[in-house]
N, C-alpha and C positions, 0 to 999 in steps of 0.2 A: 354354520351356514351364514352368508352373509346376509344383513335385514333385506337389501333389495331382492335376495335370490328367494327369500322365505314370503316377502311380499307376494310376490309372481308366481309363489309355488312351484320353484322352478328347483329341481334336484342336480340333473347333470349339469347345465353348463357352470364353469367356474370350479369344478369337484372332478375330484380323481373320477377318472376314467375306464368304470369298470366294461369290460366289452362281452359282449352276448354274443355265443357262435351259433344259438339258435332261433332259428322263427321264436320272434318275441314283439308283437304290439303291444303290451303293457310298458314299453319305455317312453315311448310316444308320450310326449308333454305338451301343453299349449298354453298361451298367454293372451289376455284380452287383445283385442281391437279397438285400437284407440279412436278409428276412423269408420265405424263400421254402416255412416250412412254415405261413406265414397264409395263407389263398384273401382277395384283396381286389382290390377292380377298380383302377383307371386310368382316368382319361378324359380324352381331351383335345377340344375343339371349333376346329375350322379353320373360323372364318365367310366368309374370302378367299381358298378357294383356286379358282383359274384353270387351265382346259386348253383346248385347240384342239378346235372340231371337227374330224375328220379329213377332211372333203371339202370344208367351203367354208373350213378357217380363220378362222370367226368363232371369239370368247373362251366358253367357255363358264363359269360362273359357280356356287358351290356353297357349303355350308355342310358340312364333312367333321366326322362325329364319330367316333370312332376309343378304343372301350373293350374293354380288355383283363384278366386275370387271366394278373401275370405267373408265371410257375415260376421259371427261378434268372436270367433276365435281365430289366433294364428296359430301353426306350428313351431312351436321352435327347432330350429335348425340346426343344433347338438343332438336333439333328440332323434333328429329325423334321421341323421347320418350313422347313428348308432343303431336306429331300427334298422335301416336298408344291410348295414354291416352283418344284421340279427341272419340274416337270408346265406348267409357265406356257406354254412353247412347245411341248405335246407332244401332239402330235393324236392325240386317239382318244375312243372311246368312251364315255359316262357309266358304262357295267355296268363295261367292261374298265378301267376306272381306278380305282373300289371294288375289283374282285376284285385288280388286281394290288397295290392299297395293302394289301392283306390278305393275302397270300400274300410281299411281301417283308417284312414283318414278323413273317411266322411265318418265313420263312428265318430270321432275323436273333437272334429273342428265342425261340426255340422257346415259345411261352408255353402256358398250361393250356387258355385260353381267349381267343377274339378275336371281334369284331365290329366291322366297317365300313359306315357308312349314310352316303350321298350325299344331299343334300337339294341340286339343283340349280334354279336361275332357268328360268324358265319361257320356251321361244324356238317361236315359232310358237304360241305358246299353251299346250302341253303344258311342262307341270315331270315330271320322270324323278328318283324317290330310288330308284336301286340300293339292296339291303341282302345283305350277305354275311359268313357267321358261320364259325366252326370252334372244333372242340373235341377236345383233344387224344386220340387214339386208345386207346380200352381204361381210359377214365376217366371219372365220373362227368361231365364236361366235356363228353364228346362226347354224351350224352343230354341236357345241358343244351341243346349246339347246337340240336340236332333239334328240340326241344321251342320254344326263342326263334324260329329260324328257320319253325316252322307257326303262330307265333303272335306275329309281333314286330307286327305290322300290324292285329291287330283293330282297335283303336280308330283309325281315321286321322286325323289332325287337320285341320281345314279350312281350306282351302288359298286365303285372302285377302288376305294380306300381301304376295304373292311375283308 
């Protein structure tokens, strides 16, 4: 392992690439905040990621966007893309797969602020975009939730591509 990778505790990136084909938050990695008295977002877009339905085992198909404000942790972004990968064979739910992407991330990075929105392929005709927000308790953060989550959907965008 290279000093900088062992510095930052950092295992996957720069290292053979083992891949998880199951629900697995244990690969989930993070690295200090250099900046952690700036409020700044994060964003990253997952346009492949893959899960099972839970009852017939078809693929279910999504476009994950995944933006945070971190406090003193980030994720790192090999880790993240091998977590979301972790989902490929893991049967459940469109909701229950946004909230649990959003809740082992706040295990993991304790951050100020988080949101996770599912924009899934349409199966039987209906498309399902979960959206699930948090903000850190007793912080300007957590009124920002409240306030994103009554109002992240006014505008909905029109739904002809998918």
């Amino acid at each position: 392992m290279s000093e900088k990778r062992q510095e930052l505790q950092l295992h996957a990136l720069g290292a053979k690439t083992d891949y998880v084909f199951q629900y697995n938050p244990d690969v989930l990695e993070t690295f200090d905040n250099k900046h952690p008295d700036t409020d700044y977002f994060v964003k990253f877009n997952c346009p492949e990621f893959t899960s099972l339905c839970p009852i017939t085992n078809q693929p279910d198909f999504a476009t994950i966007y995944i933006s945070y404000v971190p406090d003193q942790k980030l994720v790192e972004s090999k880790s993240l893309k091998l977590y979301l990968f972790s989902y490929r064979n893991h049967g459940d739910f469109h909701e229950n797969c946004i909230v649990t992407i959003m809740k082992d991330l706040i295990k993991k990075m304790d951050p100020k602020y988080i949101e996770v929105w599912g924009k899934f392929l349409p199966r039987g005709g209906i498309s399902i975009d979960p959206y699930a927000n948090y903000g850190k308790p007793g912080t300007r953060w957590e009124r920002i939730a409240e306030q994103r989550l009554a109002q992240h959907d006014l505008y909905p965008e029109r739904v002809d591509n998918r």
